[in-house]
N, C-alpha and C positions, 0 to 999 in steps of 0.2 A: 536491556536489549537482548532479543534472540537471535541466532544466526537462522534465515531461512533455507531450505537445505532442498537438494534437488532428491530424488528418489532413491541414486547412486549414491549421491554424499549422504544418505541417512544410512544406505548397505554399509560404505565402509565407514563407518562411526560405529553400528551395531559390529561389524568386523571384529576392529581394533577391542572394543569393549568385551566380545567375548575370545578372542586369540592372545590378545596383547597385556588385556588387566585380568586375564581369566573368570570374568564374570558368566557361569554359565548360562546358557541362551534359555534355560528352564526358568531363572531368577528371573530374567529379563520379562518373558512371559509370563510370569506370573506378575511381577509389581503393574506391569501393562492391564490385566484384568484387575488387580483389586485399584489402580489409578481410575479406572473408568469408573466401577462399583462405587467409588468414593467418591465421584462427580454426579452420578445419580443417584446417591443418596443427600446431595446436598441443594440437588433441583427440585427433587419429588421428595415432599418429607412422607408421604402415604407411600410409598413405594412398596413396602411389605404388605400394601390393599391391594395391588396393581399385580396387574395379568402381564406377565413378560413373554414375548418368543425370540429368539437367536435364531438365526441364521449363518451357519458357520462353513467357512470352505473347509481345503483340507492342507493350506499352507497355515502359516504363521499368523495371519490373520485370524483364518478361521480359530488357532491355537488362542488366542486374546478371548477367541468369543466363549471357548469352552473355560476356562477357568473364571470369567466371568457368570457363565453359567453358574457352576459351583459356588461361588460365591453365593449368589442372590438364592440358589435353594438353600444353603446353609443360614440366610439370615428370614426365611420360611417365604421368602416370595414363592409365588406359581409361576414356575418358570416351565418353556418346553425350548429342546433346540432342533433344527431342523440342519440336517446335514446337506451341505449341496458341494458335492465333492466329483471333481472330473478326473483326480488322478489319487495317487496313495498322500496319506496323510505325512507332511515332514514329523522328523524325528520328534522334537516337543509335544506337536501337539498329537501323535500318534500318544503320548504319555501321556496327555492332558483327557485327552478321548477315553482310554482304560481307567483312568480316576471314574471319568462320568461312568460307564458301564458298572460300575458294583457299586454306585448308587441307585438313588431311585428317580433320578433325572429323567423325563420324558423324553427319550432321542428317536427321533425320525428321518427320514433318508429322501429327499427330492432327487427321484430319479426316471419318474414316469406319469402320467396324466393323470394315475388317481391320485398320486402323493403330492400334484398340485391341489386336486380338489382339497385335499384334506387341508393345504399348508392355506388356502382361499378360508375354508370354513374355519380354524385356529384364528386367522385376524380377526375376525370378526368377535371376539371376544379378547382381544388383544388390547391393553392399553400403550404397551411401550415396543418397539419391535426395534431388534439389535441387528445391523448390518457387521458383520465378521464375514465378511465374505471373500474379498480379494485384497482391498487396504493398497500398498503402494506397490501390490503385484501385478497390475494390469500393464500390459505391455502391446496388449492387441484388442481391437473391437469384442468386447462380451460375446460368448457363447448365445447360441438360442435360449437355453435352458434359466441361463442367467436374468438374459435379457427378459424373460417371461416372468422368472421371479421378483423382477425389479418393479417391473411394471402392474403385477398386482401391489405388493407393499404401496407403492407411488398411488394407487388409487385408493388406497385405505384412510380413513381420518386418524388413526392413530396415532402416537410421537414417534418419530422415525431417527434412530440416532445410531451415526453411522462410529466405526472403530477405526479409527488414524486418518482416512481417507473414504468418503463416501465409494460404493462399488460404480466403478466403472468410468472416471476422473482420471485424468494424466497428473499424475501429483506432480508434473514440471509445468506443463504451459496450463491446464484448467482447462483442456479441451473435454468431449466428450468421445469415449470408446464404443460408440455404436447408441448403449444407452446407459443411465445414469441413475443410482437413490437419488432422491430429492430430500435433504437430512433435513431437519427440523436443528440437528444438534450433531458436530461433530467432535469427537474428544481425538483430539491427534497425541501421536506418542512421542516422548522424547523432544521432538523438533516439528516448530508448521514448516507445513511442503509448502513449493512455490507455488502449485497449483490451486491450493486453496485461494490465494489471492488474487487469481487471473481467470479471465477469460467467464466459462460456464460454473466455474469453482466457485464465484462469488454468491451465486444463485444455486447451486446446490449444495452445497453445504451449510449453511446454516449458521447460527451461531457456532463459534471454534473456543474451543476450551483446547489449552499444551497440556497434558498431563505427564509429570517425571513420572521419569519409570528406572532411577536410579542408574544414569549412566553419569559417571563423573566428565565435571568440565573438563579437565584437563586431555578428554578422550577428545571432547566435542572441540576445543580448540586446536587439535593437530591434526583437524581437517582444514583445509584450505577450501573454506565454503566463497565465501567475497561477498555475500549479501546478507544485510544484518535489518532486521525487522524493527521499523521506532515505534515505542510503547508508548504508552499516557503518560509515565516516569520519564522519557528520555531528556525536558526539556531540564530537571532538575538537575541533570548532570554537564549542561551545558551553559545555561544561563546565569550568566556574575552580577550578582548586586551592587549597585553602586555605594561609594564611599562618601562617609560624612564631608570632605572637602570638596566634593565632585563639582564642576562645573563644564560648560557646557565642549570647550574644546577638547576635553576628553573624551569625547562620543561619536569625532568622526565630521567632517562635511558632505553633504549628498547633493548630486546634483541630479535633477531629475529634467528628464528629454522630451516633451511630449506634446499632444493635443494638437489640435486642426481646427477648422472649422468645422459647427457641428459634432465636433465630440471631443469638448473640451472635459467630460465626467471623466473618462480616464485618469490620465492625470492629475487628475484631484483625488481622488480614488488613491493611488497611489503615494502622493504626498498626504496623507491622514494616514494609512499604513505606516509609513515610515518614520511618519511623528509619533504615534500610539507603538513601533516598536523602538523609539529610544535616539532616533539621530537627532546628534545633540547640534548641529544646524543642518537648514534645509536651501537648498538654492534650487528653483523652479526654471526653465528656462520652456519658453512660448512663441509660439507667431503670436507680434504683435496685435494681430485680430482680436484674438481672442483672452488676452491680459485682463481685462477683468473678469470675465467670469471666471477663472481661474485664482483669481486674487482674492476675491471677497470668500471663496471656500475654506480658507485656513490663514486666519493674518500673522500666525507663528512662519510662514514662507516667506522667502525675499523672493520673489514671481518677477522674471527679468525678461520684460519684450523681446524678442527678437525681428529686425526685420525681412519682413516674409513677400515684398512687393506687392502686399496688398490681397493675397493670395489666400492668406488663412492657414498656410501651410509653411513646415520646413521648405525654407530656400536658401539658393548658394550667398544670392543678397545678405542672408543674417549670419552664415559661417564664419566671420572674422572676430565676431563676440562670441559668437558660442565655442570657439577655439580657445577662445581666453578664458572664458569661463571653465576650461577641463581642468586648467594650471590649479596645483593643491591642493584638489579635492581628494577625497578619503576614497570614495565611490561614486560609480555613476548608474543610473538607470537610464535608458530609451526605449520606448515605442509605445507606453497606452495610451490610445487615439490617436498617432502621429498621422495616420491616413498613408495613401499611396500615391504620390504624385510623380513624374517624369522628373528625372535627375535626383531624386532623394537617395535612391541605391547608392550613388556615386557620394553623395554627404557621409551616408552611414557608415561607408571603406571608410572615409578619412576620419570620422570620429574614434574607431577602432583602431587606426593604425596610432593615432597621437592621444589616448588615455594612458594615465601613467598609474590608473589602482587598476582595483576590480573594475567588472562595466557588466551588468546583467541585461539582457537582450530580451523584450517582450512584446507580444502584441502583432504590430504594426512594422515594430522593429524585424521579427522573424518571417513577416510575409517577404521585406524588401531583399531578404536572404538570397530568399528561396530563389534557385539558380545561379545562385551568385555566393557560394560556399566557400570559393578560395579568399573571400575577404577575413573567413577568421585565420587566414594562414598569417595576417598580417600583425596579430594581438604579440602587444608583449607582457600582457597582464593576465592575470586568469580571466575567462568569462565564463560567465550563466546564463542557457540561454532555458527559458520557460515555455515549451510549446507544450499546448494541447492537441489532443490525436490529431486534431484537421490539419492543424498548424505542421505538427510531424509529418504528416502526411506528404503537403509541400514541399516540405527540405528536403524529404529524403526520395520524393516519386513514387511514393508506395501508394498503397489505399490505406485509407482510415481503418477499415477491415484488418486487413494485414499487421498494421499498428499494433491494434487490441489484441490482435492473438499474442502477438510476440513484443508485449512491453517492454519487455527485462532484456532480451538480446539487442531491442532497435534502439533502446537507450544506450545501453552497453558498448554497441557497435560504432555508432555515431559519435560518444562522446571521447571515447580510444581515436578512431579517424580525423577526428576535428582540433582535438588537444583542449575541448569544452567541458565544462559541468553542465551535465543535462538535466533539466527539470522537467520530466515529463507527467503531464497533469493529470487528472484524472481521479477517478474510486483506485483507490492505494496507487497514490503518487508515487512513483520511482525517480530513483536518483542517481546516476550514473557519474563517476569520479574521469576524468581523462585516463587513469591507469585501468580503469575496468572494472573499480570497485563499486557492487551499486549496493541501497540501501530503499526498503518501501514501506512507508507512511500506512500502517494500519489504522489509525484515529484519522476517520472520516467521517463523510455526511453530507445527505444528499440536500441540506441547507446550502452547500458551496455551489451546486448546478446552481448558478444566475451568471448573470453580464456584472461585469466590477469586480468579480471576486481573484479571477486572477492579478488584475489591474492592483489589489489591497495586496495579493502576494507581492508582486513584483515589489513593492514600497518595502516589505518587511525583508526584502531579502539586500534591497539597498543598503537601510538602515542598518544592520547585523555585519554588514560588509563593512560600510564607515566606520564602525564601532572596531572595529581589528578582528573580529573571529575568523578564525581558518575558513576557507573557500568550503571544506567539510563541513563547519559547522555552522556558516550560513545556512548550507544548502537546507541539511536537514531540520534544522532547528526553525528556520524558518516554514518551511514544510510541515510540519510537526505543531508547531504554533498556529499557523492557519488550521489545521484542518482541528484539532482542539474546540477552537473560536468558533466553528462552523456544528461542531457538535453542541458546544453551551449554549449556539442561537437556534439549532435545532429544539433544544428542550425549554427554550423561553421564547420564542418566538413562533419556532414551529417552521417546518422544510419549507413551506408551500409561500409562505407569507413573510421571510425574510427577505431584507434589501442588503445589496453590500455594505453600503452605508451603515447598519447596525451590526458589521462584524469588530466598526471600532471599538464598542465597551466591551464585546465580547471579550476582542484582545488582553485591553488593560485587567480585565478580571483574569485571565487565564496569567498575563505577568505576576499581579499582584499576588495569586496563588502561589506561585512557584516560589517567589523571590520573599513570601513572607515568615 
């Protein structure tokens, strides 16, 4: 796992590293150019065929772009760099810039309409072009000058790959500064920015390579970052195999909440989640309406009517069993397919107020919320609640708009305010801890956009809770497991053509990996 780092936590990390460990800001710059040189020598194996041009500002970015320069004329690439400089060059790379000068580096100056034409006609025989230009210096909408040079590159077919942070990207939210590279490939330095994973970041940047550039851990953890990025690895570090004697009350009881009429799939959806991740028993609870089609989905459930007067839905009628049914259970789930009927809100408080584990809140569950937030004031357990931006949306009055821009603060904010673990869904799920700690799911895929898929989360996150893992390592482990599952049915099934229903063997193959 890597810590994700805001622009400022990457400044004082490079601080500490060069004031505190005395690593001078030359070394640093330099391991930064031969980092990238060593990612595109391991992309493009012709690379020394290939026509290179750089683009370099005159801060520290641009300083990565000049010693990378150096580098590729030293391994006989054709390389040229193109200076696009609006103020004096920082100290490195003013040093880095004097190396290139008493070579035989081609350096050129964008500072006027012919030295666009010239920097237009150079692409054109370009195969790889290197963005050094501002990195996580942007702090205000691009220049004209910038903005002009972004926007030829962005019309070139050539491979565009940007140095830490494509130009013109807020390395915290992923917004855009006026205008933006469009990277093919970005090699970030040290640590991914937050921005890379929000917002316009996701679509301009490109594939993300971290490349060290030799700042020791011990720099990087005496920063008080709180958001830590889950790998393809994380799940290894979290998931316990079970023991030769194991039997099944070792695993936890789940009880799960849900279904209506007419969308009884939910919760079934769920309860196969929760079986495929591990709880070692399952208790279903239903409006009697809809008890079999619910029952015949999975005969490993004990599927227990409730009645519902006939309604199809949660009603106060069937509360006195499903009160009894909370007693001893491990975990609880509610809301895939619960629907929305008058008086349910009023069920949901009291479910909350008389659970005595976990209880993760999905669906159907977080509509009946919405305006009605002082009911988590009433939890004595932790909860999970699982919205997606619409859903967020709701709970919090915002727009879905507003959502997306600021994943990581509205998780953050909400889940500190509420005393909730927040699952907020999405391309790079966030995870927000009640203290404020949050964590985002890089292993994604656009096989999870369908109906069901959150519905198979909600179950895995049941299960992992029944099982006894930390309220942490449900979250993300779960999290982390879905979106896995959703990547290996991407590559055997394919984005367009998966059902949630086939995220179940996904599962079991992504456990059976881990745990073999």
């Amino acid at each position: 796992m890597m810590k994700l780092v805001t622009a400022a936590q990457m400044k004082a990390i490079d601080s500490r590293a060069i004031h505190e460990w005395q690593i001078p800001e030359l070394i640093l710059m330099e391991n930064a150019g031969l980092a990238v040189v060593g990612v595109l020598k391991d992309k493009f194996p012709d690379l020394t065929k290939m026509n290179v041009t750089i683009v370099a500002g005159s801060g520290n970015n641009g300083g990565d772009g000049l010693v990378i320069a150096r580098h590729l004329y030293n391994m006989g690439v054709a390389v040229k760099v193109f200076l696009l400089t609006e103020r004096d060059h920082t100290e490195s790379a003013r040093v880095n810039l004097a190396i290139l000068e008493k070579m035989a580096v081609k350096l050129y100056r964008i500072d006027n309409e012919n030295s666009l034409h010239l920097f237009k006609a150079t692409l054109n025989y370009t195969d790889i072009v290197i963005d050094a230009i501002l990195g996580t210096g942007v702090n205000r909408p691009v220049s004209d000058m910038v903005a002009q040079v972004l926007g030829i590159i962005n019309k070139r077919s050539c491979i565009k790959v940007a140095v830490d942070l494509p130009t013109g990207l807020n390395a915290d939210t992923g917004e855009i500064w006026g205008s933006v590279l469009k990277a093919d490939l970005t090699v970030t330095l040290a640590l991914p920015k937050r921005g890379l994973l929000l917002n316009d970041g996701l679509s301009a940047a490109g594939e993300v390579i971290v490349a060290d550039i030799g700042i020791p851990q011990a720099v990087v953890d005496a920063e008080a970052v709180g958001c830590t990025l889950l790998d393809a690895h994380y799940l290894e570090s979290v998931l316990r195999p079970r023991e030769r004697d194991s039997h099944k009350g070792r695993y936890g009881h789940l009880l799960t909440i849900g279904g209506s009429l007419g969308m009884s799939g939910g919760i079934a959806l769920a309860n196969n989640g929760a079986l495929r991740a591990g709880a070692g028993v399952l208790t279903c609870a239903v409006p009697e309406k809809i008890y079999l089609p619910v029952a015949v989905q999975a005969p490993e459930v004990m599927v227990h009517p409730l009645p519902d007067a006939g309604t199809g839905f949660l009603h106060a009628e069937g509360m006195p069993q499903l009160l009894a049914l909370l007693k001893d259970k491990d975990a609880v789930v509610i809301g895939p397919g619960l629907g929305h009927q008058p008086g349910m809100t009023e069920l949901l408080a009291e479910i909350v107020q008389s659970v005595t584990c976990p209880l993760v809140i999905d669906a159907d569950g977080l509509n009946l919320l919405a305006g009605h937030l002082d009911i988590l004031d009433k939890a004595s357990q932790p909860i999970i609640i699982t919205p997606h931006p619409g859903e967020m949306a709701r709970l919090t009055g915002m727009t879905t708009a507003q959502i997306q821009s600021s994943r990581l603060t509205v998780a953050q904010d909400f889940a500190r305010a509420h005393g909730v673990w927040v699952v907020l869904k999405g391309a790079y799920t966030v995870i927000a801890s009640p203290e404020g700690e949050l964590w985002v799911n890089e292993i994604d895929s656009p096989a999870l956009a369908m109906a069901g898929s959150g519905d198979v989360l909600s179950g895995i996150l049941g299960a992992l809770a029944a099982q006894g893992y930390a309220p942490s390592e449900v979250c993300t482990a779960a999290v982390n497991l879905h979106g896995q599952a959703g990547v290996l049915l991407q590559e055997t099934v394919g984005a367009v053509s998966s059902r949630s229903g086939d995220l179940m063997e996904a599962i079991t193959n992504i456990i059976r990996g881990v745990l073999s």
